[in-house]
N, C-alpha and C positions, 0 to 999 in steps of 0.2 A: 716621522712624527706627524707631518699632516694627513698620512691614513689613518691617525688614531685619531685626532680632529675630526676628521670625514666621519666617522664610524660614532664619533661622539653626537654630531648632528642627526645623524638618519637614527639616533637610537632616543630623536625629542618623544618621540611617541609613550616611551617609558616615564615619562615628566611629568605628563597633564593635569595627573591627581596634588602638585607638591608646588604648583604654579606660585599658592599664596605666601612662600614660607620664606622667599626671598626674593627680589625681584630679579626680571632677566638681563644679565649681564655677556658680552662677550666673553670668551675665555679666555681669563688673564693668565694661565700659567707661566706664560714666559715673560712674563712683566716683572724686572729684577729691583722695583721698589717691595712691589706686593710681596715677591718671597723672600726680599729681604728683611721685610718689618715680619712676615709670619715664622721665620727661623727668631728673629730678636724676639718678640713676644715668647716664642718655645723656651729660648734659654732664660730667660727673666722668670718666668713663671716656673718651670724646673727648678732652677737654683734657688731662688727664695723659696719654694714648698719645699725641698728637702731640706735646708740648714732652717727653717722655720719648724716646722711638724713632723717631716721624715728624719731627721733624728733624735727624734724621741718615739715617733708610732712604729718606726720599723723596727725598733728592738721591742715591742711591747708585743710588735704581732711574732716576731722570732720566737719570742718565748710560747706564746700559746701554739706556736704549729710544733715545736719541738718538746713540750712539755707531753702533747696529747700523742704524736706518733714518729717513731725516728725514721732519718733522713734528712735530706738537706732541708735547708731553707726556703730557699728558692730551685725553679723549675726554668727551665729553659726548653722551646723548641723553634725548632726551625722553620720559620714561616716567609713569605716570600715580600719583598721592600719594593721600592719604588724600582722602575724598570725590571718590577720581574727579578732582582737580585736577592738572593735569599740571605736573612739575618739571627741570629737568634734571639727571640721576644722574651722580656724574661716577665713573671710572674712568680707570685710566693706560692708557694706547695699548697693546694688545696686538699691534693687525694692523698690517700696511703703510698707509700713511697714501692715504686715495683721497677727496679731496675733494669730487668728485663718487658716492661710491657708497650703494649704497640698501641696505635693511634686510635681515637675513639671518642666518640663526641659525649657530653655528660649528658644524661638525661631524670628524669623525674626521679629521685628517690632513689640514683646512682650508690650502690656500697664502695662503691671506691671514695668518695667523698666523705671526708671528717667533719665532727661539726666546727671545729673551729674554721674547718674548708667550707663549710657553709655559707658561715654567717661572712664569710671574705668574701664569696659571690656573689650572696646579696647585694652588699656594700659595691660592691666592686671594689674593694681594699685589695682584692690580690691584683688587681693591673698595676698600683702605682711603682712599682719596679720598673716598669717602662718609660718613665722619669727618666734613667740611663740612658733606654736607646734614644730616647729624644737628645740627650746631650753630646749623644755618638753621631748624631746625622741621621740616624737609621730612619727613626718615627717622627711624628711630631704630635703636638696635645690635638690636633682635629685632622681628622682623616678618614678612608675607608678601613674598618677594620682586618688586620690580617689576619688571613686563616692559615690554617696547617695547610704542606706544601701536599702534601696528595690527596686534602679536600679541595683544594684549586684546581690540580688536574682530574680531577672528578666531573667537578662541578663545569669546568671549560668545555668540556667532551659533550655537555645537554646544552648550554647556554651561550651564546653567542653575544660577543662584546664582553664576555665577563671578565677577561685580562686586562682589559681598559682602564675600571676601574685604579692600576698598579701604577699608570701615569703619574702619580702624583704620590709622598710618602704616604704611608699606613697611619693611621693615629688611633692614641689611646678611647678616642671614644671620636664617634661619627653620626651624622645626620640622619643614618638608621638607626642609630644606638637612640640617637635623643627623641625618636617617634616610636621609642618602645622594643623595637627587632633588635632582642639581646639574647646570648643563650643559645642553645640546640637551634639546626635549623634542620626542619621537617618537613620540609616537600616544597615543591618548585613555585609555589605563594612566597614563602620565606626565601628564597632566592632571589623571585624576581623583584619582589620588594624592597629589601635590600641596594640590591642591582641599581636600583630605579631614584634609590636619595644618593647611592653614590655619585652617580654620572650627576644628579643634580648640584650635587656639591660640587663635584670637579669642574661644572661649567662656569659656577655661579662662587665662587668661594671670594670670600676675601677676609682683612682682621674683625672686623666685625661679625662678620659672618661666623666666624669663628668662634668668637665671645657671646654670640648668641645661642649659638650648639653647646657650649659648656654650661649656661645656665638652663636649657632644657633637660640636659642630661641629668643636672643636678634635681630638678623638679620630677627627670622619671625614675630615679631613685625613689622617690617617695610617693609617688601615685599612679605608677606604672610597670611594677617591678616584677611581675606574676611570670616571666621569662627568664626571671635570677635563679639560674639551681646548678 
């Protein structure tokens, strides 16, 4: 664990641009108050939004995915968790359902994409199923985003430190997600960019920190969203 420490340090260089957006802290991951109160916040905020709003919006969005094209509801795959362990993320069905189809990242004006699968990506309404893995252990509400497990080893193979990131659980939305980098990534800016808020979060995280990433995210829903498709 202290080569991933190590590797987190010599990769400050990826930082410099993100200096302002928290101040620098040592890195607390193994400080069992911080991820004690960051799991308690997880499940608080979980359980209250689903017996609050997810039982009434997830049967609302059930009916429009299954009214406009059959198949399941929900979509499952297999993306990789903290230590590299892999879990199933789940999401509601965006695309036309293809039982047979293989991995592929959505892009502009995708036909595979319904509109009801649309307008969920926008919204980002198709993540909140991952409420679940958050109550599993798997995820938590802030985190590095997961990807599918053969675009991690893809992406590992050109970029260096990029497992690093996995130190810490995946969460439904993340400190590249709240500066916009959502969506398709398309060439190695969008990787390294990424990259670059992850490790900053991973150094620098805490519960507020936290709560401050969720209310950017909720502000780039609505004035930064040109990467939703």
């Amino acid at each position: 664990m202290a080569t991933v420490i190590s590797k987190l340090n010599h990769s400050s260089f990826l930082l410099r641009d993100v200096e302002f957006i928290a101040p620098r802290s040592s890195v607390n991951l193994f400080d069992t108050i911080q991820t004690g109160t960051k799991r308690t916040f997880d499940l608080v905020f979980a359980i209250l939004f689903l017996i609050l709003i997810g039982s009434w919006l997830f049967t609302i969005i059930a009916i429009f995915i299954k009214l406009e094209s059959k198949g399941p509801v929900m979509f499952k795959q297999l993306r990789h968790g903290r230590n590299n362990a892999p879990f199933y993320c789940l999401k509601f069905r965006s695309m036309k359902y293809d039982p047979n189809g293989h991995f592929a990242q959505a892009t502009i004006g995708d036909p595979r994409i319904t509109k009801a699968g649309l307008f969920l990506r926008k919204t980002s309404l198709d993540e909140l199923p991952q409420l679940f893995n958050v109550l599993m252990g798997e995820m938590s509400l802030v985190g590095p985003r997961p990807h599918a497990i053969i675009m991690n080893q893809e992406i590992a193979e050109k970029v260096e430190y990029f497992m690093c990131r996995h130190i810490v659980k995946p969460g439904i939305t993340g400190l590249a997600q709240a500066q916009g980098y959502r969506g398709e990534i398309r060439n190695m800016h969008d990787i390294n960019s990424r990259l670059k808020y992850d490790l900053f979060y991973i150094k620098n995280w805490s519960v507020l920190f936290d709560f401050k990433i969720i209310l950017l995210t909720v502000k780039c829903l609505f004035v930064n969203n040109g990467n939703a498709y």
